[in-house]
C-alpha atoms as a printed R data frame, in Angstrom:
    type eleno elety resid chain resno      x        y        z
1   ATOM     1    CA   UNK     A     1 11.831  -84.582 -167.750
2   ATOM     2    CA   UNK     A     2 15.316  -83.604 -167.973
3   ATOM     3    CA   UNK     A     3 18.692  -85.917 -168.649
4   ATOM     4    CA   UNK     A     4 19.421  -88.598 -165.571
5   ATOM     5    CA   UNK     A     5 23.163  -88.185 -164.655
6   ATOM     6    CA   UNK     A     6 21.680  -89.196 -163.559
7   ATOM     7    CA   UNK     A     7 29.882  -91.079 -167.809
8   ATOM     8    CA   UNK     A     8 35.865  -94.096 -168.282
9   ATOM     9    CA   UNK     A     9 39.135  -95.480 -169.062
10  ATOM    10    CA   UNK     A    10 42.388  -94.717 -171.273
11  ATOM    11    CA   UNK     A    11 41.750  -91.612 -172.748
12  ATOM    12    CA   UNK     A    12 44.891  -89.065 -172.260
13  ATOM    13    CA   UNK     A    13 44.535  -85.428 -170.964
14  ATOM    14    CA   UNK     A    14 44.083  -82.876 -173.939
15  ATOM    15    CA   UNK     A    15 43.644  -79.364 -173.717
16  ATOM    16    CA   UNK     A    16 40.452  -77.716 -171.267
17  ATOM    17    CA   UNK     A    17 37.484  -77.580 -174.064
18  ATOM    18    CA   UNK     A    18 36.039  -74.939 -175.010
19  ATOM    19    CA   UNK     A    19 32.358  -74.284 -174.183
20  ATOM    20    CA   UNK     A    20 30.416  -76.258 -177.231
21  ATOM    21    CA   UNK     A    21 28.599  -74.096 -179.889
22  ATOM    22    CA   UNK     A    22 24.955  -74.284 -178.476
23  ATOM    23    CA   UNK     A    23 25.890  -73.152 -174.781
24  ATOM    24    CA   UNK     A    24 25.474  -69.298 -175.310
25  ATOM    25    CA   UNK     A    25 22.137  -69.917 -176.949
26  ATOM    26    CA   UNK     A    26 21.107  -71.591 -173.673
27  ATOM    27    CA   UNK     A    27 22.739  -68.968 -171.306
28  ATOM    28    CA   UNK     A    28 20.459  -66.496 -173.648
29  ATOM    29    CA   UNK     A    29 17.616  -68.623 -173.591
30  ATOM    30    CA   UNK     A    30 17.862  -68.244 -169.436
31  ATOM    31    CA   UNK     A    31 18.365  -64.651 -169.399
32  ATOM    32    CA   UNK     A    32 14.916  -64.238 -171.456
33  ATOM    33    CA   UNK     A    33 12.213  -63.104 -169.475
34  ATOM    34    CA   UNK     A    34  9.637  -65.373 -168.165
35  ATOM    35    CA   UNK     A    35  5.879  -64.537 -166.430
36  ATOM    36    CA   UNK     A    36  6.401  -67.652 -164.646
37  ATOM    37    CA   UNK     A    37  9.630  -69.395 -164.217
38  ATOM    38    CA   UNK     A    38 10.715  -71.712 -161.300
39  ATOM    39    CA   UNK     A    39 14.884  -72.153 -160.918
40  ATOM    40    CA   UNK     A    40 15.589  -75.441 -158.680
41  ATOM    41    CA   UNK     A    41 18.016  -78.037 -157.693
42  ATOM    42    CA   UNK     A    42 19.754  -80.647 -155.325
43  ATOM    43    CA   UNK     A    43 22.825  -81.316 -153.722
44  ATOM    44    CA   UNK     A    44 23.625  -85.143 -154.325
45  ATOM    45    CA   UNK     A    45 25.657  -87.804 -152.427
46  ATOM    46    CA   UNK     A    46 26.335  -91.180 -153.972
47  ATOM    47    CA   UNK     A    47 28.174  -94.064 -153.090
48  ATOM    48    CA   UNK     A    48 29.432  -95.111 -156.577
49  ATOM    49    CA   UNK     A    49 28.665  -92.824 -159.595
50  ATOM    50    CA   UNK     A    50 27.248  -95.259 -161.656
51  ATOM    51    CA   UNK     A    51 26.398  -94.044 -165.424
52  ATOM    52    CA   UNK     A    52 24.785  -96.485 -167.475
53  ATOM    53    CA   UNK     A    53 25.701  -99.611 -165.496
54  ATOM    54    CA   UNK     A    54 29.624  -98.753 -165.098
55  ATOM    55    CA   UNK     A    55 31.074  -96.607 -162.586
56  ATOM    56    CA   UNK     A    56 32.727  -92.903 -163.219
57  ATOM    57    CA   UNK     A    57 34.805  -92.884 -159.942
58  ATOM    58    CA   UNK     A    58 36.098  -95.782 -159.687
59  ATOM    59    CA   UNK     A    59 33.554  -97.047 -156.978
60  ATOM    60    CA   UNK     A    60 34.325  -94.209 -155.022
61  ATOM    61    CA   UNK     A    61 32.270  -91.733 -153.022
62  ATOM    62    CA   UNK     A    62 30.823  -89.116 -155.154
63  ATOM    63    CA   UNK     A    63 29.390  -85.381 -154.934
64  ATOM    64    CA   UNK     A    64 26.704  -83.757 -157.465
65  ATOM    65    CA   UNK     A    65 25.230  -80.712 -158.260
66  ATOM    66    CA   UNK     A    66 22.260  -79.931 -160.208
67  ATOM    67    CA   UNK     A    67 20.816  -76.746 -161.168
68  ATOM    68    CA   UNK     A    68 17.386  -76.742 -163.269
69  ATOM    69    CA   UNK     A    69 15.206  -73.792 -165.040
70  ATOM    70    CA   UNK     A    70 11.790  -74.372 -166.157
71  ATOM    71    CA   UNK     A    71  9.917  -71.919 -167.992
72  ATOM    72    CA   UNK     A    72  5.904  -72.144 -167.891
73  ATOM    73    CA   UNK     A    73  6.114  -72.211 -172.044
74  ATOM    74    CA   UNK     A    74  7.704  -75.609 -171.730
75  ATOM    75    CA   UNK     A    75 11.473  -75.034 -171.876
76  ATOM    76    CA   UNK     A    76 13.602  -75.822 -170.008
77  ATOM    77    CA   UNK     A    77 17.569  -76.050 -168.977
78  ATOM    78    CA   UNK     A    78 19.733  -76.985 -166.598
79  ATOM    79    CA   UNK     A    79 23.544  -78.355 -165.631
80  ATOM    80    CA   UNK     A    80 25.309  -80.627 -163.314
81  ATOM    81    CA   UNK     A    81 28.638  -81.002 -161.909
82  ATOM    82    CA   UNK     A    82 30.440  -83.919 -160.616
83  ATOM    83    CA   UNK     A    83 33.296  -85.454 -159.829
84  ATOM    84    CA   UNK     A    84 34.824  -88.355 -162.360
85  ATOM    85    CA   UNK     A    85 37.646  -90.469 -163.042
86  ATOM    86    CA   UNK     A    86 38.520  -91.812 -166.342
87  ATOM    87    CA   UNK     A    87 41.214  -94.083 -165.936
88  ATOM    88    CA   UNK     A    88 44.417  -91.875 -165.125
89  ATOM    89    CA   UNK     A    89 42.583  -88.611 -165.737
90  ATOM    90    CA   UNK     A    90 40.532  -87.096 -161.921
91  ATOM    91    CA   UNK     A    91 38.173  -84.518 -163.559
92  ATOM    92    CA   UNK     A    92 35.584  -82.596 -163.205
93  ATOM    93    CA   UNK     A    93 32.558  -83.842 -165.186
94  ATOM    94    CA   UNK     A    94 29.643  -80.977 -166.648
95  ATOM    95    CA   UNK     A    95 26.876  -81.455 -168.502
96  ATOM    96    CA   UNK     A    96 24.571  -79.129 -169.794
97  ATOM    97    CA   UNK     A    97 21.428  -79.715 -171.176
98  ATOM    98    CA   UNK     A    98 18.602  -77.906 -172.441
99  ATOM    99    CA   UNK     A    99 14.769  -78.450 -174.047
100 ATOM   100    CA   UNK     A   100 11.456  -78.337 -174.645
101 ATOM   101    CA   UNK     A   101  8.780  -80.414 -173.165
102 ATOM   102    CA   UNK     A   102  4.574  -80.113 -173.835
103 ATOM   103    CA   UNK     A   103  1.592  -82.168 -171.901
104 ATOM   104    CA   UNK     A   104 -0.901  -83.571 -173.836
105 ATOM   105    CA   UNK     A   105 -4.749  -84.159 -173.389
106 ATOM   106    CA   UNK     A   106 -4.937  -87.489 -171.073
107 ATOM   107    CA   UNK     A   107 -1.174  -87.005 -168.941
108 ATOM   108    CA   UNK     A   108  0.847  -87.940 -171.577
109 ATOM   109    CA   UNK     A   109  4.041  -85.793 -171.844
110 ATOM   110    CA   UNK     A   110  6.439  -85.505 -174.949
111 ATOM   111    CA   UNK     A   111  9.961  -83.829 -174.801
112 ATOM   112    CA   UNK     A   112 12.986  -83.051 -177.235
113 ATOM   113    CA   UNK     A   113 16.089  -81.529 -175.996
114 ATOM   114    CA   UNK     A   114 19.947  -81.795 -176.270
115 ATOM   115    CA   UNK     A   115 22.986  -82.585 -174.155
116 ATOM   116    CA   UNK     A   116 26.567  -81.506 -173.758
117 ATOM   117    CA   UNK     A   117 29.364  -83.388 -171.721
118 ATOM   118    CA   UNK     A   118 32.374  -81.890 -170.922
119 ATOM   119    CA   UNK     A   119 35.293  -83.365 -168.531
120 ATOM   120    CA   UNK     A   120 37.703  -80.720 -167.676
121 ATOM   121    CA   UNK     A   121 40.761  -82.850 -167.846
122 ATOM   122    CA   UNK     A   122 39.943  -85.204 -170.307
123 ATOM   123    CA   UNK     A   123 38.652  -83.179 -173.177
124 ATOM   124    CA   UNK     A   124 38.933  -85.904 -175.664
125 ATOM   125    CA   UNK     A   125 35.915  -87.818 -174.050
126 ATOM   126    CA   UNK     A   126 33.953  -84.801 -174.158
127 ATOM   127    CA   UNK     A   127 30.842  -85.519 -176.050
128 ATOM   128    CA   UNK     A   128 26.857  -84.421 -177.035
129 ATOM   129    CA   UNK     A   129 23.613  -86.200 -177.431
130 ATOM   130    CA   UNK     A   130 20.645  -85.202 -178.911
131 ATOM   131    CA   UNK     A   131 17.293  -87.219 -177.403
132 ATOM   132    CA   UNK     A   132 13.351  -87.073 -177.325
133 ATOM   133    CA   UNK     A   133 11.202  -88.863 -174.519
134 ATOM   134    CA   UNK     A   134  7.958  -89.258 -173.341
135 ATOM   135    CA   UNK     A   135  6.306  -89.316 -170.454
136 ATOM   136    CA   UNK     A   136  3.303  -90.949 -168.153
137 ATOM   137    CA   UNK     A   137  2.679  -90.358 -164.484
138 ATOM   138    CA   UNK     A   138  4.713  -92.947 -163.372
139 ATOM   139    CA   UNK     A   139  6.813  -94.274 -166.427
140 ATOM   140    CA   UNK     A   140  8.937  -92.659 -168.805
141 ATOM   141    CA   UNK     A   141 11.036  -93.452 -172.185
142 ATOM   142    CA   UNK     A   142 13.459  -91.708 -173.396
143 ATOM   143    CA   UNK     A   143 16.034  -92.369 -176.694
144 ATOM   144    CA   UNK     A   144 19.526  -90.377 -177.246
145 ATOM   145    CA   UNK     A   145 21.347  -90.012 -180.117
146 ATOM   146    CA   UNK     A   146 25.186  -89.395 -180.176
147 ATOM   147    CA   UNK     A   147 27.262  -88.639 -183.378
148 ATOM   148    CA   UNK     A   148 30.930  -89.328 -181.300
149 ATOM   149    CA   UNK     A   149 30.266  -90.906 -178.018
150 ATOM   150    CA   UNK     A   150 32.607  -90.052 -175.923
151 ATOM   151    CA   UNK     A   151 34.913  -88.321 -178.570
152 ATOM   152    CA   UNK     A   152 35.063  -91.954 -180.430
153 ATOM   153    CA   UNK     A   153 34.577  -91.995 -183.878
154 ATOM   154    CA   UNK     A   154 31.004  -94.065 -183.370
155 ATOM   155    CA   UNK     A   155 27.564  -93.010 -183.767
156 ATOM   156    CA   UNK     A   156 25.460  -94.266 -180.871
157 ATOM   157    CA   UNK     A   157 21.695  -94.804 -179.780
158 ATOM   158    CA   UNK     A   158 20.449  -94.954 -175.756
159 ATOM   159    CA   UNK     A   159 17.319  -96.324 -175.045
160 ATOM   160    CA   UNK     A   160 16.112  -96.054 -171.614
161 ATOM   161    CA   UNK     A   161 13.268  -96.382 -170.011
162 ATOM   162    CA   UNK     A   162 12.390  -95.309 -166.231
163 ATOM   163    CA   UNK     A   163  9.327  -96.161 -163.261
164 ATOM   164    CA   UNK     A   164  8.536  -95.963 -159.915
165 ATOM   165    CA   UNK     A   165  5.490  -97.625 -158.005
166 ATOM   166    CA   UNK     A   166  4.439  -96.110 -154.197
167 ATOM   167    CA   UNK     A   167  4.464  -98.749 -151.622
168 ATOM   168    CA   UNK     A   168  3.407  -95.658 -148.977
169 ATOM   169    CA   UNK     A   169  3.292  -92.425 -148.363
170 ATOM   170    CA   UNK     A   170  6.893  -92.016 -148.516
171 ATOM   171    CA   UNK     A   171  8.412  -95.295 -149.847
172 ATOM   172    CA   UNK     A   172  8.541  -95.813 -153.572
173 ATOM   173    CA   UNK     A   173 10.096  -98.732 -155.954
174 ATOM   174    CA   UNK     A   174 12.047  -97.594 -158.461
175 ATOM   175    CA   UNK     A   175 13.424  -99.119 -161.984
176 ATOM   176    CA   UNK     A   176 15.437  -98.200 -165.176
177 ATOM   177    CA   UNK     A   177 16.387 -100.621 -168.008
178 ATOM   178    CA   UNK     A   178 18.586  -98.927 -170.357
179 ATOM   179    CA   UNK     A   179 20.219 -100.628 -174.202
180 ATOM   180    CA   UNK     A   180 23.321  -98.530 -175.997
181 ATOM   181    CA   UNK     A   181 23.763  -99.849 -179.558
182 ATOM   182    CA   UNK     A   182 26.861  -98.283 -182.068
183 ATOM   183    CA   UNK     A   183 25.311  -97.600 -185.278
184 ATOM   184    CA   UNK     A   184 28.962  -97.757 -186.968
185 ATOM   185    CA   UNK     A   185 31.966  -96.250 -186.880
186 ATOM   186    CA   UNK     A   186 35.905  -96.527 -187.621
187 ATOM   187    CA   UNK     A   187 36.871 -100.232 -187.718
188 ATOM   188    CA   UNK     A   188 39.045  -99.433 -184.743
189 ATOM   189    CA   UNK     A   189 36.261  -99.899 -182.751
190 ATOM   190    CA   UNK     A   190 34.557 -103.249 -184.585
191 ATOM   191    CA   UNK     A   191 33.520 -104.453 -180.660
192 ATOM   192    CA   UNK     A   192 31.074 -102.120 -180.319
193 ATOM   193    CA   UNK     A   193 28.775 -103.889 -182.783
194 ATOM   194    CA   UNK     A   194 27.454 -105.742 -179.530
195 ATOM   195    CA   UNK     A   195 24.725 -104.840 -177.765
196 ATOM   196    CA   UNK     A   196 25.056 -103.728 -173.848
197 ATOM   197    CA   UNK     A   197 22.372 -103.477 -171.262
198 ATOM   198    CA   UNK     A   198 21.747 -101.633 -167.639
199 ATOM   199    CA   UNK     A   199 19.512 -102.425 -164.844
200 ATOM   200    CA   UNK     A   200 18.973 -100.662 -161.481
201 ATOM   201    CA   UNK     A   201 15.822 -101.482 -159.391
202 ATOM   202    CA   UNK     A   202 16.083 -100.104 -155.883
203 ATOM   203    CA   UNK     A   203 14.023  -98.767 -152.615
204 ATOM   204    CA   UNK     A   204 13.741  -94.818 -152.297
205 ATOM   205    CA   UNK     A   205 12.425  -93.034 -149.225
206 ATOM   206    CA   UNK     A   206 11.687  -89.084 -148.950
207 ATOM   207    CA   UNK     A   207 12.901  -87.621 -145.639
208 ATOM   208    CA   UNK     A   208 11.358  -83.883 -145.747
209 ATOM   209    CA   UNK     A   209 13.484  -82.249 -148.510
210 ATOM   210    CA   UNK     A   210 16.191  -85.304 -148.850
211 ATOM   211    CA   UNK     A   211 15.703  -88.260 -151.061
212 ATOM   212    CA   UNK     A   212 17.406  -91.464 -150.048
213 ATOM   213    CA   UNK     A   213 17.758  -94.480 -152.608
214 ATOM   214    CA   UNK     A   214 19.547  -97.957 -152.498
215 ATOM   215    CA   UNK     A   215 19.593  -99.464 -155.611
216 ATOM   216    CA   UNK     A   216 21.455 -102.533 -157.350
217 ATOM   217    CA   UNK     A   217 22.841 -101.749 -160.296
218 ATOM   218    CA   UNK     A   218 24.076 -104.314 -162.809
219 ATOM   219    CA   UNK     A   219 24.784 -104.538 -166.667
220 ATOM   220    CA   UNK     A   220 25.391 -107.141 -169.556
221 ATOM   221    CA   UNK     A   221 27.441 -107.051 -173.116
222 ATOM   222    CA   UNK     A   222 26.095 -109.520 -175.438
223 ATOM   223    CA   UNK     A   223 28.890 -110.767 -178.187
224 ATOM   224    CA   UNK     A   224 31.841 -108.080 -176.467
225 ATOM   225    CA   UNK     A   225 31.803 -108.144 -172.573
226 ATOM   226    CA   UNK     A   226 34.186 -105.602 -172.566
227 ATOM   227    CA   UNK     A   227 36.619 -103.277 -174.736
228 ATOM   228    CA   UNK     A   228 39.983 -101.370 -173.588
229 ATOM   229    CA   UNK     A   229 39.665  -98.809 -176.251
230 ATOM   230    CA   UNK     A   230 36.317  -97.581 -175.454
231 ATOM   231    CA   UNK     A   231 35.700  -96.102 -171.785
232 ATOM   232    CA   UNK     A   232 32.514  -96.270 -170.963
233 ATOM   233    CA   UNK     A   233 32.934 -100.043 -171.331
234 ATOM   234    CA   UNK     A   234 37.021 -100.629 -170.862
235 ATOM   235    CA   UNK     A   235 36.568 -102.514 -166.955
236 ATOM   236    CA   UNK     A   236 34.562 -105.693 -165.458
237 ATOM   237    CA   UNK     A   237 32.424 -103.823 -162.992
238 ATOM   238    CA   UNK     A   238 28.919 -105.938 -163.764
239 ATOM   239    CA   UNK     A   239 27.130 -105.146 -160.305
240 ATOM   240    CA   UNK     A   240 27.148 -103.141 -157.365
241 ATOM   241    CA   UNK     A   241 25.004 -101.901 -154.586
242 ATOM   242    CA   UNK     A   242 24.751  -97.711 -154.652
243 ATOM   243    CA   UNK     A   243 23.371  -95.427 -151.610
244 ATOM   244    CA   UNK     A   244 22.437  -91.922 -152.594
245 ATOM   245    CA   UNK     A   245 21.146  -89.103 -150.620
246 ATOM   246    CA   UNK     A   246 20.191  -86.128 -152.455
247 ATOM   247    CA   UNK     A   247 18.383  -82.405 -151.324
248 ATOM   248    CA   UNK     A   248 16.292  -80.533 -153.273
249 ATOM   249    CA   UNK     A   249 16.152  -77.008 -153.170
């Protein structure tokens, strides 16, 4: 399993980050050797960026690339690129990731890996997670950890949890639910003591080597609907429709 990217509002331009401290351990760990390695990846299309029920591009048309290495000793790594907007600030987006995942007797998979965010022109919301999962044939769970989400001064958990079910050869349902929950911080940002929720349930259909999905996406704040000072949650945007057509190579 590897991160879903498958990240908003008044954060000023800093400086261009610098690479976090972790990232030439994972460049090393993908120039090691391997007796059997596979390197993959898509090319991604999507109507509305949509991370974690709010949009990143301000409902715009969006392009994504993924790149993923998996090693036959169970890690793996991987990055993607896209394009973002957080409120003033156009940037690139990239996120690099990197773990290790085991199968158990019975199908059951287990995984722990990390997570680094970096917007080119909005350094300040730059950000890491930390998160372990696991894994069935057609359901998986997965919980993050973040010690400054999105450069905030708040500790943060994700839980998500992701399914599909085959209606045909080709045709599949799909589902996530997903819960963020601030486990404290400054008091500048009290409002995120509320709990906030995603949905997306959708159609998908695989075309030969393209994979095309329509899914409705909504989300819900319970006690704080919203909060200008935090991005991923600073606009209304509760629902929207999102098309995506991605190849895999």
């Amino acid at each position: 399993m590897r991160p879903d990217h498958d990240p908003e509002n008044q954060r000023r331009s800093l400086s261009r980050p610098r690479p976090a401290g972790w990232l030439p351990g994972l460049a090393c760990m993908l120039a090691m050797p391997a007796a059997f390695a596979q390197l993959s990846g898509s090319a991604a299309v999507l109507s509305d960026y949509r991370f974690r029920g709010l949009s990143l591009n301000d409902d715009r048309p969006t392009p994504q690339l993924t790149l993923n290495y998996d090693r036959d000793d169970g890690w793996y790594a991987g990055a993607m690129a896209s394009h973002a907007k957080l409120g003033e600030n156009s940037t690139a987006q990239l996120v690099a990731y990197g773990g290790y995942a085991r199968r158990l007797p019975g199908g059951i998979g287990w995984e722990a890996g990390a997570t680094q965010t970096i917007f080119t022109q909005a350094s300040a919301d730059n950000y890491f997670e930390a998160y372990a999962g696991i894994s069935g044939e057609q359901v998986s769970a997965r919980l993050y950890f973040s010690p400054r989400y999105f450069g905030r001064p708040a500790r943060t958990v994700y839980a998500e949890a992701n399914g599909f079910l085959r209606l045909g050869q080709t045709l599949r349902l799909v589902g996530h639910a997903g819960l963020l929950r601030a486990l404290g911080g400054e008091d500048s940002i009290a409002p995120l003591s509320g709990h906030r929720y995603d949905f997306r349930l959708g159609l998908a259909v695989q075309v030969g080597d393209v994979d095309v999905q329509l899914a409705r996406v909504t989300r819900a704040a319970y006690r704080y609907p919203s909060y200008h000072g935090y991005p991923p949650y600073a606009g209304p945007q509760p629902h929207a429709f999102v098309l995506s057509a991605a190849y895999s190579f």
